[in-house]
C-alpha beads as a LAMMPS data file, in Angstrom:
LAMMPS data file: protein, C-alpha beads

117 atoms
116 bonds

1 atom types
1 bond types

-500.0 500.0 xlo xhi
-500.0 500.0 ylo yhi
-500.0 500.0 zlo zhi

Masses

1 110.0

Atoms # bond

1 1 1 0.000 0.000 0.000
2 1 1 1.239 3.220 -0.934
3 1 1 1.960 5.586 2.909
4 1 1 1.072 8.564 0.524
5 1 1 -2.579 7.696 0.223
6 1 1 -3.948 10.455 2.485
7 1 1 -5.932 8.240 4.175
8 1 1 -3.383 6.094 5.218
9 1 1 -1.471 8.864 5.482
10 1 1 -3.629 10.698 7.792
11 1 1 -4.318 7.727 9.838
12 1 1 0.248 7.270 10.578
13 1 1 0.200 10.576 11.836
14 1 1 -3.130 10.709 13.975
15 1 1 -1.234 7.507 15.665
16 1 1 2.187 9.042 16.019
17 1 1 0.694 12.082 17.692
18 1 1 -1.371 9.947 19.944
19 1 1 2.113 8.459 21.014
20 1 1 3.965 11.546 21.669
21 1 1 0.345 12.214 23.470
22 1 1 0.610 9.846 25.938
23 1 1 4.250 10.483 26.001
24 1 1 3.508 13.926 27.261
25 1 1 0.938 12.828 29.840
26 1 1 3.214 11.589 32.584
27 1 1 4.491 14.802 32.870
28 1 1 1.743 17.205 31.875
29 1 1 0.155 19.405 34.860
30 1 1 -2.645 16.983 37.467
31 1 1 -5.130 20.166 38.159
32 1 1 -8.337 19.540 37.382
33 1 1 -8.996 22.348 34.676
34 1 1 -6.170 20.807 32.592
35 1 1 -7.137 17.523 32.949
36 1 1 -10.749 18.397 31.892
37 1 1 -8.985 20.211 28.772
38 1 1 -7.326 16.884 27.898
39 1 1 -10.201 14.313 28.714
40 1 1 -12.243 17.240 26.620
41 1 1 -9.616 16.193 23.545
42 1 1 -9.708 12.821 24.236
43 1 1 -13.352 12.305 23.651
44 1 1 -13.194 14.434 20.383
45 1 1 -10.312 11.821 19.434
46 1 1 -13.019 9.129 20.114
47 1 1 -15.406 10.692 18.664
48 1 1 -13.722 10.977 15.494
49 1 1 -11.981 7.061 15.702
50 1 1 -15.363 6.232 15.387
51 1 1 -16.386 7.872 12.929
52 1 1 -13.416 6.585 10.714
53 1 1 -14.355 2.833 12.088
54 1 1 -17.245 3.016 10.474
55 1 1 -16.307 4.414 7.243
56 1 1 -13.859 1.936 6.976
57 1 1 -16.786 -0.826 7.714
58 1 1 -18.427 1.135 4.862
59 1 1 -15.555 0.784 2.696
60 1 1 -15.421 -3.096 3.282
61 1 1 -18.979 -3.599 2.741
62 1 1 -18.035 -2.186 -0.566
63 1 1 -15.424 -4.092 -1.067
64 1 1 -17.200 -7.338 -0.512
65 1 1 -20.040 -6.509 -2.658
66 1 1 -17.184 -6.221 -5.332
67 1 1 -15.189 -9.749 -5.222
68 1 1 -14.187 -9.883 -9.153
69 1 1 -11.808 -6.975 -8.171
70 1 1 -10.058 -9.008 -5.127
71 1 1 -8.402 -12.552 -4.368
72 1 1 -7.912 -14.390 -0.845
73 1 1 -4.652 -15.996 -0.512
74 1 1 -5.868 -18.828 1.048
75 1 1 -8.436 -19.528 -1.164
76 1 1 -11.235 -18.732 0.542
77 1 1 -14.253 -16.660 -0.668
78 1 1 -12.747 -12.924 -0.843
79 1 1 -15.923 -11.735 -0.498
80 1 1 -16.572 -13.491 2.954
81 1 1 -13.283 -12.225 4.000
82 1 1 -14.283 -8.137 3.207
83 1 1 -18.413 -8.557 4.616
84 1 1 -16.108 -10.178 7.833
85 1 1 -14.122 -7.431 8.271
86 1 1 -16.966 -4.631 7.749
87 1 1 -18.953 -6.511 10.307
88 1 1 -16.101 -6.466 12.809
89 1 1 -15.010 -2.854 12.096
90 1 1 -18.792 -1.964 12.514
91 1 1 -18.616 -3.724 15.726
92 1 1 -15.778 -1.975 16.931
93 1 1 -17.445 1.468 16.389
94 1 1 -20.563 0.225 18.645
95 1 1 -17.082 -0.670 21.129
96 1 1 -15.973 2.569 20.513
97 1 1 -19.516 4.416 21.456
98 1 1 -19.517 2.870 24.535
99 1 1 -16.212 4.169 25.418
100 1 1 -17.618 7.758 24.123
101 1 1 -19.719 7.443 26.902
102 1 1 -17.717 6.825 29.793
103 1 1 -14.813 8.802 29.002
104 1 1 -18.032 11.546 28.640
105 1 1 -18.713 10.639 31.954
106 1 1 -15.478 11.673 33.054
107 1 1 -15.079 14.752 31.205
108 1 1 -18.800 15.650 32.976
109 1 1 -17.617 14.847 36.442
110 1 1 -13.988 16.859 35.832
111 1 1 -16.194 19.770 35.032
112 1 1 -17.177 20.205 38.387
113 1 1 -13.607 20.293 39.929
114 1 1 -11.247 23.660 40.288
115 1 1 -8.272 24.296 42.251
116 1 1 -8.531 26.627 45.390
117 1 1 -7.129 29.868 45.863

Bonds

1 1 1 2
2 1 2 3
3 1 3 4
4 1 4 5
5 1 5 6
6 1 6 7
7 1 7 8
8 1 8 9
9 1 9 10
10 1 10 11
11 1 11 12
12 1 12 13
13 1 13 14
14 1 14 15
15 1 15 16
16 1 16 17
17 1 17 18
18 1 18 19
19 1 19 20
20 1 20 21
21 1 21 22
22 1 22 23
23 1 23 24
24 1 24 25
25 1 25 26
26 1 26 27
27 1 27 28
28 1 28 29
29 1 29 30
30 1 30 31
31 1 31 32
32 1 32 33
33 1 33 34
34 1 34 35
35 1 35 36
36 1 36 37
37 1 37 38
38 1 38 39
39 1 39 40
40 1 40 41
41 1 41 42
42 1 42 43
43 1 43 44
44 1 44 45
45 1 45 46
46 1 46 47
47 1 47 48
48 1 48 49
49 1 49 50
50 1 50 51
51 1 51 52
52 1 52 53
53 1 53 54
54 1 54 55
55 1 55 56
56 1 56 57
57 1 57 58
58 1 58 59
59 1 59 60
60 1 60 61
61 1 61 62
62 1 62 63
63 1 63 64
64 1 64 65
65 1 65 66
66 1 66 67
67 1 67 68
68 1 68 69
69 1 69 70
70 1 70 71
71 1 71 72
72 1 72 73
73 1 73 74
74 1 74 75
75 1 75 76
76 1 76 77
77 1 77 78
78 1 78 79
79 1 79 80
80 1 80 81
81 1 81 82
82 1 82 83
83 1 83 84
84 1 84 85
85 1 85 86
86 1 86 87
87 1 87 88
88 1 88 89
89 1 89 90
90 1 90 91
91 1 91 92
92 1 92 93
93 1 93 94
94 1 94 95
95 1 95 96
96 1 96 97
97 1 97 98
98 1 98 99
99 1 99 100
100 1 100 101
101 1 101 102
102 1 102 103
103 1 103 104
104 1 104 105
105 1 105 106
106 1 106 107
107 1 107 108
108 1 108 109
109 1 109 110
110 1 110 111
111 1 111 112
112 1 112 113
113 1 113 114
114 1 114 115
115 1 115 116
116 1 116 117
């Protein structure tokens, strides 16, 4: 696959910056107003890995109803293979919304917190 495809791309660098993210968590400040700023960008991240999820379940369902334009290399039916992976990808975004809401949760209950005087 070619790394210049912007998806792909796109997708390399949203996971190297989530490294260097949680890189520069274990030193970034504990108060509660900063936390809530990065649980606040952690659910948009969420948000938005599900989102991709399931256009990439789109893009296999696609791709299965398509199987002239694909092989399996074990000989199995390619077309299996892609409606398998759209149905686990689309399973993984319903994964994903329940993680939207707890990390939601979290972000709610930070919301309440300040630092004294």
């Amino acid at each position: 696959m070619d790394p210049t495809e912007p998806t792909l791309a796109a997708m390399s660098a949203a996971a190297e910056q989530a490294r260097a993210a949680n890189h520069a968590a274990y030193d970034a400040p504990g108060d509660p107003p900063a936390l809530y700023a990065r649980v606040g960008a952690l659910y948009d991240l969420l948000v938005k890995t599900r989102q991709l999820t399931q256009v990439l379940g789109t893009a296999a369902t696609k791709a299965a109803a398509h199987p002239e334009r694909m092989y399996a290399d074990d000989g199995s039916n390619p077309s299996n293979r892609a409606a398998r992976a759209a149905m686990f990808l689309l399973e993984s975004a319903q994964s994903i919304d329940t993680v939207i809401t707890v990390v939601n949760e979290a972000w709610s209950e930070l919301s309440h917190l300040g630092v004294k005087p």
